[in-house]
PATORLO-113202 format. One record per residue (C-alpha): residue in one letter; z, x, y. Coordinates in steps of 0.05 Angstrom, whole numbers, always signed. Each point is the difference from the previous one (the first is absolute). Layout:
> a;Z;X;Y
...
END
This chain:
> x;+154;+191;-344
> x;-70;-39;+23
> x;+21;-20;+69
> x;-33;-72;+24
> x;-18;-39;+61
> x;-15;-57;-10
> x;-41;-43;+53
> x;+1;-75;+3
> x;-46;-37;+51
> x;+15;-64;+28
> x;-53;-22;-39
> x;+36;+18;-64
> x;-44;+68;-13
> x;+28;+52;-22
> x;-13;+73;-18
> x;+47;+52;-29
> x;+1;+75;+19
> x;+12;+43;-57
> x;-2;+77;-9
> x;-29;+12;+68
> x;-59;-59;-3
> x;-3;-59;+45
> x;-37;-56;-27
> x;-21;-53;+48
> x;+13;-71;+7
> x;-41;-59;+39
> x;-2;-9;+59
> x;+27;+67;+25
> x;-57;+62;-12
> x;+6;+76;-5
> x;-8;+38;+68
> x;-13;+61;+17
> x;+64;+51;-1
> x;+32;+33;+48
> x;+59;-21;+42
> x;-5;-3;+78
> x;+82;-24;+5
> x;+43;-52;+9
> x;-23;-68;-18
> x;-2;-48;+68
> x;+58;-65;+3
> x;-49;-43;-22
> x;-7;+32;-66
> x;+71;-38;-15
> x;+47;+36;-56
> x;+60;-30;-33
> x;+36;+47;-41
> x;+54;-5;-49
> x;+19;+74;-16
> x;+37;-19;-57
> x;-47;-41;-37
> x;-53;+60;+12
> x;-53;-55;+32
> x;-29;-10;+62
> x;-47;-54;+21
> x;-49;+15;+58
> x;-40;-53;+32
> x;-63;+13;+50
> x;+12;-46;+59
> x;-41;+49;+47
> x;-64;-56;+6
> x;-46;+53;-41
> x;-4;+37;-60
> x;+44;+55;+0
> x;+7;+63;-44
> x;+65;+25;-32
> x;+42;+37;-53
> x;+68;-4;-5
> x;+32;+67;-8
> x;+63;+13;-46
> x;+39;+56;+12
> x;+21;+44;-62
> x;-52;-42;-37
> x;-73;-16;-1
> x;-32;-34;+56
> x;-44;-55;-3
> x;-79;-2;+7
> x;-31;-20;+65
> x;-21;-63;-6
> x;-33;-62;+53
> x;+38;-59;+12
> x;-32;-58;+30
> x;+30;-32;+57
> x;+53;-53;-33
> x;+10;+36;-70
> x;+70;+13;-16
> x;+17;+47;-59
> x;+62;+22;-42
> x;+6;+62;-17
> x;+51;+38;-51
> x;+5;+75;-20
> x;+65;+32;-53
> x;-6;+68;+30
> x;+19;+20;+63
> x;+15;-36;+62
> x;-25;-44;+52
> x;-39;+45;+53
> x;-51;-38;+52
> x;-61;-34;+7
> x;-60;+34;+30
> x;-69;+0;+14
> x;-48;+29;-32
END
């Protein structure tokens, strides 16, 4: 079973994760890995556990770095949101976690 994230910006980007690789979509870039904790409140999440999707928006007034983290499942690559971006997120394994930063 290929699990899959799939990102969509509010920019209508969108990237896929497949078998472990993150590919990136405008305007959010790679960052470097390794997660410090807990996201801040104004990196906003709205979840809906049963859908398996999350959006998280960066409302922090600069570019901020985070993964979301899925428990019993893959987590997410780090990744920089600029201040304003919104993105949806969806995974089929696992379950809604956190958001930290990395």
């Amino acid at each position: 079973m290929t699990t899959s994230f799939k990102r969509l910006a509010v920019t209508a980007a969108t990237a896929t994760l497949g078998a472990g690789l993150l590919l990136p979509a405008s305007p959010a870039m790679a960052a470097p890995a390794g997660a410090q904790g807990t996201a801040p409140a104004c990196v906003h999440r709205d979840v809906i556990k049963q859908e398996k999707k999350v959006t998280i928006g960066n409302y922090c007034g600069t570019t901020m770095h985070v993964k979301l983290v899925i428990n019993n499942g893959p987590d997410g690559q780090c990744w920089s949101y600029r201040n304003g971006e919104a993105v949806v997120w969806r995974w089929s394994t696992g379950s809604y976690g956190k958001v930290v930063t990395c």
